[in-house]
Backbone as a ProteinNet text record, in pm:
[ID]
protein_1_A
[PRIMARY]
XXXXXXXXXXXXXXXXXXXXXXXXXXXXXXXXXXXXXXXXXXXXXXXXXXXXXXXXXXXXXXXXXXXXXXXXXXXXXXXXXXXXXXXXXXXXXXXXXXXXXXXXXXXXXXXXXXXXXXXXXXXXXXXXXXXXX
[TERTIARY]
-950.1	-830.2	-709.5	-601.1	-465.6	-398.2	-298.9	-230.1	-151.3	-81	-9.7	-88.4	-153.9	-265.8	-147.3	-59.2	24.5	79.9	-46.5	-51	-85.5	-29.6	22.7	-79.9	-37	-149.5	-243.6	-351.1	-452.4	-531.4	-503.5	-549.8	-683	-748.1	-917.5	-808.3	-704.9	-637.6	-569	-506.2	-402.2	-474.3	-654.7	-651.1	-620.1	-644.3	-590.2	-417.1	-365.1	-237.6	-144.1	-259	-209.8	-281.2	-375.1	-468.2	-353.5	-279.5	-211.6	-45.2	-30.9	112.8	64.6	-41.2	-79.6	-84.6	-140.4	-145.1	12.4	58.1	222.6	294.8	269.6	310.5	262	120.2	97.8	139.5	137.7	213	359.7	442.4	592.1	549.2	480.2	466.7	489.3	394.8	313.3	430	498.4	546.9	727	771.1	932.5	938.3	871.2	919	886.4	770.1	743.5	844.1	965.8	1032.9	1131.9	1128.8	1268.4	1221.6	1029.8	1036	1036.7	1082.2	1147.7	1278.5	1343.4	1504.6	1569.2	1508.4	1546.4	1697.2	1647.7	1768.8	1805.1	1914.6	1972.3	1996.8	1962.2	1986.2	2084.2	2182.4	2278.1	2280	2249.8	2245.2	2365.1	2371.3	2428.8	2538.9	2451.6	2532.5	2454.5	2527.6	2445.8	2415.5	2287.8	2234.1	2355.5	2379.5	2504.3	2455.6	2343.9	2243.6	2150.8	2117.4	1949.8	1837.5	1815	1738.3	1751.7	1846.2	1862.5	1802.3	1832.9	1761.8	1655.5	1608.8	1418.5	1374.1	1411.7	1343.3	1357.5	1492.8	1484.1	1401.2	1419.8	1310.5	1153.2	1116.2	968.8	927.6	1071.6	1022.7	1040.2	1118.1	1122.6	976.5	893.6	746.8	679.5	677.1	567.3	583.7	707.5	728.7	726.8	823.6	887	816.3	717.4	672.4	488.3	437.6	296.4	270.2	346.6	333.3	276.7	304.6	312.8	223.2	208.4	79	-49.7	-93.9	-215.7	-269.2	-371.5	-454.5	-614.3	-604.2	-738.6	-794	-906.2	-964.9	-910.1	-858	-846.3	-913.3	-1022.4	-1147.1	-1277.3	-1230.3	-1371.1	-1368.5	-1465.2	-1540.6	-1487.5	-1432.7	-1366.4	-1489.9	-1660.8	-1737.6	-1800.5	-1771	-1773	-1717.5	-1807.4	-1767.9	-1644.3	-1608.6	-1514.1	-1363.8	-1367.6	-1277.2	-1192.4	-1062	-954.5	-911.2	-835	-763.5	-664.6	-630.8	-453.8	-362.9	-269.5	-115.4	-160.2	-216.9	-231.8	-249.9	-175.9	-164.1	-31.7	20.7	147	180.8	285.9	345.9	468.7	460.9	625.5	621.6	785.8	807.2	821.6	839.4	819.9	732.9	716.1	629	630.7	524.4	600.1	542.2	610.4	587.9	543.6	400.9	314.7	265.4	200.3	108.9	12.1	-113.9	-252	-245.6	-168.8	-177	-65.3	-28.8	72.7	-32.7	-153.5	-187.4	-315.8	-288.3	-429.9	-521.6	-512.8	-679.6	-676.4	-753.9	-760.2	-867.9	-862.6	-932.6	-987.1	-1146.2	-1202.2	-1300.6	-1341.5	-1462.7	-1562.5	-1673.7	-1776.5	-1857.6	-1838.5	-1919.5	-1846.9	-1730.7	-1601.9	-1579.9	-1669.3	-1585.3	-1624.7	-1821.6	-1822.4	-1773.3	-1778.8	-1670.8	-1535.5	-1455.9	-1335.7	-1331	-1420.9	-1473.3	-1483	-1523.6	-1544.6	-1466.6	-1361.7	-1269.8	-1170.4	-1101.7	-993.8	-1124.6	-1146.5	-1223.6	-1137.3	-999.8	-893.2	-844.9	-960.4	-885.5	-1049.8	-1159.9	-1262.6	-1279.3	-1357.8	-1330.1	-1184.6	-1080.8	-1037.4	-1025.7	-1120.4	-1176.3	-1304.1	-1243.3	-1316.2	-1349	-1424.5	-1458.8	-1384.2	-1260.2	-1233.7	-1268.4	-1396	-1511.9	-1590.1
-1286.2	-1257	-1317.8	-1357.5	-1405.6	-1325.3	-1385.2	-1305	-1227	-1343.9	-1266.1	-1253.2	-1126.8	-1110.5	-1143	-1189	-1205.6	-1334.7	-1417.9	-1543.7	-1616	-1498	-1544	-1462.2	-1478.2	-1456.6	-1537.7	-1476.3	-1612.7	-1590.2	-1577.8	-1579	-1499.5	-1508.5	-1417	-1255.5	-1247.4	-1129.1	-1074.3	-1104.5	-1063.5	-863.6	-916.7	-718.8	-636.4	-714	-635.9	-611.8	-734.2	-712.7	-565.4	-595.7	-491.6	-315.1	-303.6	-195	-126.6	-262.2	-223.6	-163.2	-225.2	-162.2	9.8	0	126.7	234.3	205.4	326.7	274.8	229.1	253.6	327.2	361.8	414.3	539.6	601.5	698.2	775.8	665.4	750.5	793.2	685.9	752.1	885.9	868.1	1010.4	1122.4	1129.2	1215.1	1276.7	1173.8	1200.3	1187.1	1116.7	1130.6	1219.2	1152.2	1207.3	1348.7	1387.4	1568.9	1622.8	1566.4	1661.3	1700.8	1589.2	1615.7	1654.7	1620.4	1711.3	1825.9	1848.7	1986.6	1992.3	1915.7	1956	1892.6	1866.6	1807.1	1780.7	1674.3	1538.8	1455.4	1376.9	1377.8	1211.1	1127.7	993.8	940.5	898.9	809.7	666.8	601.1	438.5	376.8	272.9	164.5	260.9	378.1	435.4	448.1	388.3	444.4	613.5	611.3	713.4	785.8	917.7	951.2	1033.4	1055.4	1092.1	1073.4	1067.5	1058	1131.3	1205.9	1278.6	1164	1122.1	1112.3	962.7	864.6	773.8	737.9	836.2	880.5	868.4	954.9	1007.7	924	820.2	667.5	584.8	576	429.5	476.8	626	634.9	616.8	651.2	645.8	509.1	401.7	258.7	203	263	181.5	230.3	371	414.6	381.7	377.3	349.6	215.9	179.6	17.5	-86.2	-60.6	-176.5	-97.3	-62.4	-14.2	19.9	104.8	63.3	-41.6	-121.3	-289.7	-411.7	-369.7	-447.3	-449	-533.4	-552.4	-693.8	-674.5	-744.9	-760.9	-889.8	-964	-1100	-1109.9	-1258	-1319	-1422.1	-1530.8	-1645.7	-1654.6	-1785.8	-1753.6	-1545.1	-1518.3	-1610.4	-1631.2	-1631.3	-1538.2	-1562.8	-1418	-1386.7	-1448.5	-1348.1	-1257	-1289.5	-1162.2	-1094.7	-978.2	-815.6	-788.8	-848.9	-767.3	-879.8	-957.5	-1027.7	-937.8	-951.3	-919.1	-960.4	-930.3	-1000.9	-1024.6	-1145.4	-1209.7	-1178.9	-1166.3	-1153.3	-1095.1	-1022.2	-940.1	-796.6	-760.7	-591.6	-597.6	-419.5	-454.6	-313.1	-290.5	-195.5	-177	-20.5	23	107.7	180.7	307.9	411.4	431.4	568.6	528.6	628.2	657.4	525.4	458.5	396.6	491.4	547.7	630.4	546.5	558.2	535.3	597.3	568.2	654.1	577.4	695.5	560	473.5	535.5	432.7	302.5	256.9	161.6	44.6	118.7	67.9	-21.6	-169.8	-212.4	-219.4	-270.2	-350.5	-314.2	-241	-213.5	-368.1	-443.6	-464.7	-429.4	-432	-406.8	-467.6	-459.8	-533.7	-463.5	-557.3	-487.3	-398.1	-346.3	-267.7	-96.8	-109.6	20.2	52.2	18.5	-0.1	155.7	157	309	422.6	394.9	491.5	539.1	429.9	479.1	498.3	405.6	512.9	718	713.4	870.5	937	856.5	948.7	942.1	861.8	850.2	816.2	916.8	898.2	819.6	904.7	864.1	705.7	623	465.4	418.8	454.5	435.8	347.5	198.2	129	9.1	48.4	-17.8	-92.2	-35.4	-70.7	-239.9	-296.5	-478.3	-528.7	-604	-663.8	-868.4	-845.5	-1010.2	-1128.9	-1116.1	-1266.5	-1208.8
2311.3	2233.7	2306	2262.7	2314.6	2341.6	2419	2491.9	2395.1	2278.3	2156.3	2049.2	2039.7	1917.3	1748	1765.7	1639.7	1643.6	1667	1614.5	1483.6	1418.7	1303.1	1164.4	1060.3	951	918.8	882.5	853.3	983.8	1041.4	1175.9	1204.7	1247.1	1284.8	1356.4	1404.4	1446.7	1360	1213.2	1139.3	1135.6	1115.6	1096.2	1195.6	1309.8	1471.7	1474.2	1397	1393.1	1303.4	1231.9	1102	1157.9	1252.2	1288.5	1416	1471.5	1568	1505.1	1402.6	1352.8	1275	1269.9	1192.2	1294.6	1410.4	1544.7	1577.9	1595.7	1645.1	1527.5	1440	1300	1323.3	1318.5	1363	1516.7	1608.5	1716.2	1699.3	1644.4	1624.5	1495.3	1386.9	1320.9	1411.9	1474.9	1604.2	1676.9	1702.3	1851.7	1854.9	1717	1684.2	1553.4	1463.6	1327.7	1274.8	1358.4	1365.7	1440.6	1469.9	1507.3	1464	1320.4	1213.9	1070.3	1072.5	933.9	931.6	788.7	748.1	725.7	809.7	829.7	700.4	571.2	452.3	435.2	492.8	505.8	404.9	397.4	281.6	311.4	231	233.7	148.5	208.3	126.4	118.1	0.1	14.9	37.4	119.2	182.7	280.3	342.1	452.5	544.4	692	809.1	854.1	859	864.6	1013	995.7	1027.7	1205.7	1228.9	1343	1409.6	1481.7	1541	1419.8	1367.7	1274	1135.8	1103.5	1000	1005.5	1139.2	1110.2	1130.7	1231.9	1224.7	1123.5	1009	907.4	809.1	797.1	683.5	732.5	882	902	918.7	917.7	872.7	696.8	647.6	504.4	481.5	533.2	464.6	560.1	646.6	671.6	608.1	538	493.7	318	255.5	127.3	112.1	183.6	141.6	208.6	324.5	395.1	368	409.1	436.5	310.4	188.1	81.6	28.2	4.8	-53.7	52.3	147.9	267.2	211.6	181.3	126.9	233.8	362.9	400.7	274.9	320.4	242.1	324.9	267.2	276.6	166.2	208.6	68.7	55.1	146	209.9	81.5	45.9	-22.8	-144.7	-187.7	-342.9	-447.6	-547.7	-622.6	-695.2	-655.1	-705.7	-590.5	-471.1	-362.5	-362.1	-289.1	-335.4	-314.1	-167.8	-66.5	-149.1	-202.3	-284.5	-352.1	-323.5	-410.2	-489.6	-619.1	-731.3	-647	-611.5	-554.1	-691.8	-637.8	-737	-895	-861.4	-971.6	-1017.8	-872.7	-858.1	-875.9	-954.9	-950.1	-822.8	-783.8	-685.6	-721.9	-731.8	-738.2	-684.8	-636.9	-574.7	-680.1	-789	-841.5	-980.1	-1061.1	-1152.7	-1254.7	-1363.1	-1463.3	-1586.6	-1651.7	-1740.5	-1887.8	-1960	-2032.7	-2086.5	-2207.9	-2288.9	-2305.3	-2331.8	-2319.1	-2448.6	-2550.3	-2663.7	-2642	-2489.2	-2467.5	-2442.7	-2342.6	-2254.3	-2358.4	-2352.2	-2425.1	-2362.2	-2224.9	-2192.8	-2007.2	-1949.5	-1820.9	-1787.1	-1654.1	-1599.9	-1466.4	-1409.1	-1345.9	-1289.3	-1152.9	-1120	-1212.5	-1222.4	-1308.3	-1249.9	-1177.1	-1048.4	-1070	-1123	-1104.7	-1200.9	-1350.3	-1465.3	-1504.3	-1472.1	-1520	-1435.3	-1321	-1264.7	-1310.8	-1336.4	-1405.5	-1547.4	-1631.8	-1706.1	-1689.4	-1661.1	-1603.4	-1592.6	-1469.6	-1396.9	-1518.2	-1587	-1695	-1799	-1866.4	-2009.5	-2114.8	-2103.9	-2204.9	-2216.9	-2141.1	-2122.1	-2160.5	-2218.8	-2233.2	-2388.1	-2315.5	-2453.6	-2425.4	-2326.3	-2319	-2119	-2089.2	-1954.5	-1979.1	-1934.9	-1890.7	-1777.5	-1801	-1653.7	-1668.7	-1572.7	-1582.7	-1628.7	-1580.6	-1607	-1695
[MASK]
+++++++++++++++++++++++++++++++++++++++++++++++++++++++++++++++++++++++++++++++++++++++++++++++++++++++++++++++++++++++++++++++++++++

């Protein structure tokens, strides 16, 4: 391994890179930010957080919402008919709800492997669950 395991993305290290921001994430949980939850703190946009507490508790919520949220490691070398293959640019991500009705929704896709599963789990989308290819 190198000396700087964050030689970059793409890289045979990017999951070490990403395994290692995840235990530094959990240790500050652990070890800063348990010591301000609870104290329901109050965020104001485009204001500096006005304390020590207050900016604990924005910059755990902008890694855990706004950045670790939206991180998606993959292979992009796979085959998109291998398993471990992801759909690229074709997930969507948001921070709060998007409010729908199943009669909005036309056509779910799915690997063909997940379809009767979610079948199952959401009956109410049954019939309109596909497999890509």
């Amino acid at each position: 391994m190198p000396r700087d395991y964050r030689s970059g993305w793409g890289s045979i290290y990017t999951a070490l890179m990403v395994v290692d921001w995840i235990e530094t994430w959990y240790g500050f949980e652990e070890h800063v930010v348990a010591d301000v939850r609870g104290l329901k703190l109050v965020h104001k946009m485009k204001v500096r957080p006005p304390d020590k507490n207050h900016a604990i508790d924005r910059a755990n919520t902008i890694l855990c919402e706004e950045f670790f949220g939206f991180l998606k490691v993959f292979n992009a070398d796979l085959s998109d008919s291998h398993t471990d293959y992801f759909l690229m640019e074709q997930e969507w991500r948001i921070l709060n709800a998007l409010p729908f009705t199943v009669n909005e929704v036309h056509c779910i896709y799915a690997q063909k492997e997940y379809i009767e599963q979610l079948a199952f789990d959401r009956p109410e989308y049954r019939g309109k669950i596909k497999s890509p290819r």
